[in-house]
C-alpha positions in Angstrom: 0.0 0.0 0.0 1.3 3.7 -0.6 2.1 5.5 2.5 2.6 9.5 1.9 2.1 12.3 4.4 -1.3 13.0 4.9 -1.0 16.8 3.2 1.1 15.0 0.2 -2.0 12.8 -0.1 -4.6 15.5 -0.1 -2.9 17.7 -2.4 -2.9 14.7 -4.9 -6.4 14.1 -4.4 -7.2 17.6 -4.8 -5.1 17.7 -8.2 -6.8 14.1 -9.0 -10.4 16.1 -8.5 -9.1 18.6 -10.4 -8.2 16.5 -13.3 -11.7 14.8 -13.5 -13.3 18.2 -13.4 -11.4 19.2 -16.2 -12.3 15.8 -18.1 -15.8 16.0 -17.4 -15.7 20.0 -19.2 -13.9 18.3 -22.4 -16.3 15.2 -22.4 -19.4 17.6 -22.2 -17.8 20.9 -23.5 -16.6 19.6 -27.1 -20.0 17.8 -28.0 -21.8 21.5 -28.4 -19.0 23.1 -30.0 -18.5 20.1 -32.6 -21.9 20.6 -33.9 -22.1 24.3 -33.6 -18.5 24.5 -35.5 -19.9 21.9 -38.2 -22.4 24.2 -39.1 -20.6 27.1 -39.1 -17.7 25.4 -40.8 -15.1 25.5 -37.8 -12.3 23.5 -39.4 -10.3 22.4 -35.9 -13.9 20.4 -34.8 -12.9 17.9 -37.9 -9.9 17.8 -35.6 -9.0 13.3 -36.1 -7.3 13.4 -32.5 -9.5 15.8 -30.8 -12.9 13.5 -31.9 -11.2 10.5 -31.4 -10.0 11.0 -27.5 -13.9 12.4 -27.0 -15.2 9.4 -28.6 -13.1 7.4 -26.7 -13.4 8.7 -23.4 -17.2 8.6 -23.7 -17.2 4.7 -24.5 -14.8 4.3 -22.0 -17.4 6.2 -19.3 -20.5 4.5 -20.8 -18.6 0.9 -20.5 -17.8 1.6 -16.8 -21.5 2.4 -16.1 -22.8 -0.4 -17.7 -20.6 -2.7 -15.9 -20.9 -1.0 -12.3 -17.7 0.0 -12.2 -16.4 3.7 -10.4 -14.2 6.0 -12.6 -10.6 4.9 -11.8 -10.2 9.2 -11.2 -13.1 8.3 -8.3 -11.2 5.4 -6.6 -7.9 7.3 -6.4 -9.1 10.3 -5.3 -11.0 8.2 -2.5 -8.0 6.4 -1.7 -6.3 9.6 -1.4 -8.4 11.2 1.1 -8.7 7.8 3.1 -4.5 8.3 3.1 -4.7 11.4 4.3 -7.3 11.1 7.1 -10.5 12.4 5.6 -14.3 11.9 6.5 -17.3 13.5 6.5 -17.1 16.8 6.0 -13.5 17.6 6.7 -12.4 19.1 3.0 -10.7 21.1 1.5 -11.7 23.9 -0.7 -11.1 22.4 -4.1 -12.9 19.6 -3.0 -15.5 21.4 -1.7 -16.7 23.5 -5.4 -15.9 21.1 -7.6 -17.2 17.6 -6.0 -20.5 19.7 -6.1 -20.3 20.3 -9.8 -19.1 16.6 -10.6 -20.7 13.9 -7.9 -24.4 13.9 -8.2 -27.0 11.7 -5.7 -29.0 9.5 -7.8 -29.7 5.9 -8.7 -27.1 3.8 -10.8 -29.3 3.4 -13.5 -29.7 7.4 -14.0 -25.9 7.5 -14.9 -26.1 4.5 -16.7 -29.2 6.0 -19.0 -26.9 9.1 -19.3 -23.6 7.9 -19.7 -25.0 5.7 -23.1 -27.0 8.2 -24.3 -24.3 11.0 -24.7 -22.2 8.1 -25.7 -24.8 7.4 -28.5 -25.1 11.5 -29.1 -20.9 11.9 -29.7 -21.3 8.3 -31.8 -24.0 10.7 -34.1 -21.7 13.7 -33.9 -18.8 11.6 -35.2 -21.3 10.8 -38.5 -22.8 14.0 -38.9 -19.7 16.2 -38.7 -17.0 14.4 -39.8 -13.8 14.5 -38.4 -10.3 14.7 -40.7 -7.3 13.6 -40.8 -5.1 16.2 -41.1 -2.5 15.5 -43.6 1.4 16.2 -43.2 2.7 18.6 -46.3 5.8 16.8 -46.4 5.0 13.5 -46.8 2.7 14.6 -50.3 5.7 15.4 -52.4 
């Protein structure tokens, strides 16, 4: 088991939070602006990588909900605060403002029904604006 001083700990599970705050903008962030920039002819929302990690990512979320399984981000940022001594309401302010924009209370099956259907909405995105390749000048001479 990893032993680190309980503020080492909390700062990682803060930065951890942090991270899956900032995952969960880009999962639900790019979906609107892909189909905004399609019809308005945004070339960067044909980005391959860029629709490829959101695709990803979002089949990755949907699978984990399907099977019952917590967001790996979730069970290290648990462990984390379990390192460094927390429960209850002992937090820190990081935690504090962004667990309450990212951990709702409601049944599995709500997440599960949401998860697959913005899966299933990025899946149509990825038809109806299709994303590009973007092809390297010096390798067309």
């Amino acid at each position: 088991m990893l032993t680190l001083p309980p503020a080492q700990a909390l700062w990682l599970a803060d930065a951890i939070l942090a991270l899956h705050v900032g995952i969960v903008v880009f999962v639900v962030g790019v979906l609107p602006l892909v189909l905004i920039g399609g019809a308005l002819g945004w070339r960067w929302v044909r980005h391959f990588g860029l629709r490829l990690t959101h695709l990803a990512l979002m089949v990755f979320i949907a699978a984990q909900a399907w099977l019952g399984q917590l967001c790996p981000l979730t069970v290290w940022e648990q462990d984390l605060r379990r390192l460094a001594g927390q429960s209850g309401y002992r937090e820190s302010f990081i935690e504090h403002w962004l667990a309450r924009l990212l951990y709702w209370d409601a049944p599995g099956w709500v997440f599960v029904a949401a998860y697959t259907g913005f899966a299933v909405a990025v899946g149509v995105a990825w038809w109806g604006v299709r994303p590009r390749r973007l092809q390297n000048p010096n390798l067309s001479r």
